[in-house]
N, C-alpha and C positions, 0 to 999 in steps of 0.2 A: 384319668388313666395314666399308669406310667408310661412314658415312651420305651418302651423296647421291644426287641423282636420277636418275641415271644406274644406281644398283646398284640404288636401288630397284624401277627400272622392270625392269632382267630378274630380280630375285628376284618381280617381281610374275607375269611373262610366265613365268616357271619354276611357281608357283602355279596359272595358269590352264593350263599342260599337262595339271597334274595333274587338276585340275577337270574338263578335257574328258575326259579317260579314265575318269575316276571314273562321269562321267556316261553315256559310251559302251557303260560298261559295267551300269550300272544299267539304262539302258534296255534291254540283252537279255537283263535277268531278269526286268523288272515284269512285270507282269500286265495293262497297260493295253489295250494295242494287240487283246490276245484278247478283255479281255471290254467293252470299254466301246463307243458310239460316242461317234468322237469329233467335235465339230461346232467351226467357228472363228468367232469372236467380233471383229468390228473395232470395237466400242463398248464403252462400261461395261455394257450388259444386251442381253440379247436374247428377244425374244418368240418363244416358241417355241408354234406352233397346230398340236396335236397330235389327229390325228381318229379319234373316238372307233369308229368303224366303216366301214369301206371298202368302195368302193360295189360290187356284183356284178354282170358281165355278164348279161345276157336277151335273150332271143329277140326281137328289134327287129319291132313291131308297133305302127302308125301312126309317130307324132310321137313323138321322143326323150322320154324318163322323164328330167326331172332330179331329182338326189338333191339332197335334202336333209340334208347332211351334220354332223350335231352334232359343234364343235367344241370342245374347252378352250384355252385359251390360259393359258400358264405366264410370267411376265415373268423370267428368271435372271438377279438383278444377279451380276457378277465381282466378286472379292473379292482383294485383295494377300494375296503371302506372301515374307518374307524370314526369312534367313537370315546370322548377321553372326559374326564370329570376331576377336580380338584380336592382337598380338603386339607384346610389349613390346619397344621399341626396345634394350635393352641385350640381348634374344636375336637381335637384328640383328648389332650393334655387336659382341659375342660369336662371331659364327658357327653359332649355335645353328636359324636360322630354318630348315635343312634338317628339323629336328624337324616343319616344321608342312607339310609337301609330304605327308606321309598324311592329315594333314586337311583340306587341300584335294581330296584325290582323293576322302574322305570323304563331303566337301558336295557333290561332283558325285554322287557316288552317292544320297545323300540326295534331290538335287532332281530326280532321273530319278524317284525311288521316291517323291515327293510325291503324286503326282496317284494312284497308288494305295490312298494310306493314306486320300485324300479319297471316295474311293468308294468302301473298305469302311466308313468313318466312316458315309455315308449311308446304307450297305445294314442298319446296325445301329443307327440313331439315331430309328427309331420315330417317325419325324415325318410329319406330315400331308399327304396329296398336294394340292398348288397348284388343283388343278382342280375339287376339291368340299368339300377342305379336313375330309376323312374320312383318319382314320390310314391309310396307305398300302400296311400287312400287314393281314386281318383275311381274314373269315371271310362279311362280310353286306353288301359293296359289289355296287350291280346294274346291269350297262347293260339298261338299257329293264327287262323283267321278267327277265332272268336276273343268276343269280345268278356273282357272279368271287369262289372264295375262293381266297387264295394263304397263306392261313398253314397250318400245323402244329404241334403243340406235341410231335410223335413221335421222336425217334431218328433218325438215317439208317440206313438199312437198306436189301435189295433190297428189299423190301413196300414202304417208303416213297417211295422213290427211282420205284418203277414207279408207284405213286398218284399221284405227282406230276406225273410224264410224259403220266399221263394223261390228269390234272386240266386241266393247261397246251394238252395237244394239242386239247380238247375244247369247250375256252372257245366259248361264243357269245351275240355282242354286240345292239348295241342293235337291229339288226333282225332278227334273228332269223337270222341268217346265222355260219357259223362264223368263225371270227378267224384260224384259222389259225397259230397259233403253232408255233414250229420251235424246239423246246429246242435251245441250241448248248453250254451247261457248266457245270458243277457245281462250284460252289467251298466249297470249307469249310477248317478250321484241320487243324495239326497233329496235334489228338486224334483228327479222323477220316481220315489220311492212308488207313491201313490198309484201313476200311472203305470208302473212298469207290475205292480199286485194286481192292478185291476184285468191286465193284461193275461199274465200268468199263476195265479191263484183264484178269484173266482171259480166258483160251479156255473154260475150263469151271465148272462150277458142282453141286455137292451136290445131289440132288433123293431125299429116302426114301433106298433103297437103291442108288440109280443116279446114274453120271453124266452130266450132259446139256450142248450148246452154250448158253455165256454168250450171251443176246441182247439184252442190254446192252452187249458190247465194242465201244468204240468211238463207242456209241452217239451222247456229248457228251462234250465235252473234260475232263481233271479239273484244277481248277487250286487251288493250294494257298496260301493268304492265311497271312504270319504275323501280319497283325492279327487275324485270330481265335483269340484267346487267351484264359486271363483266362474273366471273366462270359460271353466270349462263343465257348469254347472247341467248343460242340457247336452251334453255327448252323452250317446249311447253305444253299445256296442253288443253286435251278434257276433258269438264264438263257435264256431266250428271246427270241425275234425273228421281225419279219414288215414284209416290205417295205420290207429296211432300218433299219429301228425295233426299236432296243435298247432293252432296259432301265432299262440304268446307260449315265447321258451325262456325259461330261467335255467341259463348255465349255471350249476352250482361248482365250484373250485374249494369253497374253504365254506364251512358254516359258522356264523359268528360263534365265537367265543370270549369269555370272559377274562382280562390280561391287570397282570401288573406288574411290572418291574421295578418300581417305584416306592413299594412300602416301605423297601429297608433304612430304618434309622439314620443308619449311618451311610446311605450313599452322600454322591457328591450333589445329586437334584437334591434333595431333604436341604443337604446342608444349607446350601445355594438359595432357596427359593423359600424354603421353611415350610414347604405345603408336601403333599405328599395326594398322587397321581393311580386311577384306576381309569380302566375303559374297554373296550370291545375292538374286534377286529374280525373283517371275510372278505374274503375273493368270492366273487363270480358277475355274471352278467346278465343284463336281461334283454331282448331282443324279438322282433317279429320274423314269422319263417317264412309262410307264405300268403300272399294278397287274396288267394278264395276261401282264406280259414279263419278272416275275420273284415265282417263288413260294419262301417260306422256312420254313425248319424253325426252330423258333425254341425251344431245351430249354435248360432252365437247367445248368447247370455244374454 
């Protein structure tokens, strides 16, 4: 191919086809859109005032009861991410550049399936919740005098699976009032594909010497992360919601998109380096909201 700006621009316009399909297609495998909310960002952060207990209708008698509502407030700065790939002007010059149109379709796949590696990153990263600044899984967090535990260190199993449901359905907060949580999906890795189907897909179920109806099927959604791999092969996780209010939140600020500044011929990089530069770029964030909207099995490998 000859070098000039003209071939570059549709070998570049040929690249980003690819990139939009890659990406088209990424996005109707993630796992974003099922499990997260997602909230849109037009600044570098957002404060996010998350209420710790939601106030409860009464029998209206005199003058209105106002609540007094304990709030936290969470500040979530947005964080950049790129993504950047090379290609040496003599695989231009050559005709070889058709080689790099799978990689391109690659990176779009890639940056559809970003935003989910970032929120199983956080569902496994043991960090501190923003609002009392107490690790985020545990066992001894309290609103008011009750107690929210959302970890486990058991197996997935149906025993466990149902404690948890339970656990979660049961929560009640700082006024003494239930919370109300609506388990919506159960995510875990590839080790527990099996166990986590038998759980929530079956029609039936083992019981002694009899069979009886799975009342689990259907129950919550199963969704299967392959970031739980590795150390973190047998975490599970129940997800829940109320009033809107998820769990796992992906700030969105920028959605990746496909970049180049790089093809022209004649810049000083080309000249410089003799390669010639394409890649992806997005803001936003991903983050836990609240400790009773997601409980975790948490077993070592």
């Amino acid at each position: 191919m000859d070098i000039n700006r003209a071939n570059i621009e549709v070998m570049f316009q040929e690249f980003k086809v690819e990139y939009t399909a890659g990406f088209n297609a990424g996005t109707e495998r993630r796992i974003l859109d099922s499990v997260a909310q997602i909230v849109p960002s037009t600044g570098s952060s957002v404060v996010h005032a998350w209420l710790n207990q939601n106030p409860k209708m009464r029998e209206w008698i005199g003058d209105r009861l106002v609540n007094n509502i304990q709030s936290d407030n969470m500040t979530i700065t947005n964080k950049k991410y790129e993504n950047t790939i090379e290609i040496p002007r003599e695989d231009i010059e050559d005709d070889q550049h058709g080689l790099y149109r799978p990689l391109a379709r690659l990176m779009g796949e890639e940056a559809a399936a970003h935003p989910d590696e970032l929120l199983v990153d956080e569902m496994v990263a043991d960090n501190n919740w923003g609002a009392d600044a107490a690790a985020f899984f545990g066992t001894t967090r309290t609103y008011g005098s009750n107690t929210i535990s959302n970890q486990t260190t058991v197996a997935l199993s149906e025993t466990t699976f149902n404690t948890a449901v339970k656990t979660m359905s049961s929560y009640i907060g700082h006024k003494d009032n239930p919370l109300n949580v609506r388990p919506y999906a159960l995510v875990f890795g590839p080790a527990l594909r099996t166990t986590a189907f038998d759980i929530l897909k079956n029609d039936f179920r083992a019981e002694s010497s009899a069979t009886v109806m799975n009342v689990n099927r259907g129950l919550v959604e199963p969704i299967m992360s392959s970031r739980l791999v590795g150390t973190y092969a047998n975490y599970w996780y129940l997800l829940g919601e109320v009033g809107g209010i998820r769990g796992v939140v992906y700030q969105q600020r920028q959605m990746a998109e496909f970049q180049s500044s790089r093809l022209n011929p004649d810049s000083d990089y080309v000249f410089e380096t003799d390669k010639f530069q394409m890649g992806t770029r997005s803001r936003g964030r991903a983050f836990l909201s609240l400790p009773h909207l997601i409980y975790r099995g948490k077993v070592a490998a």
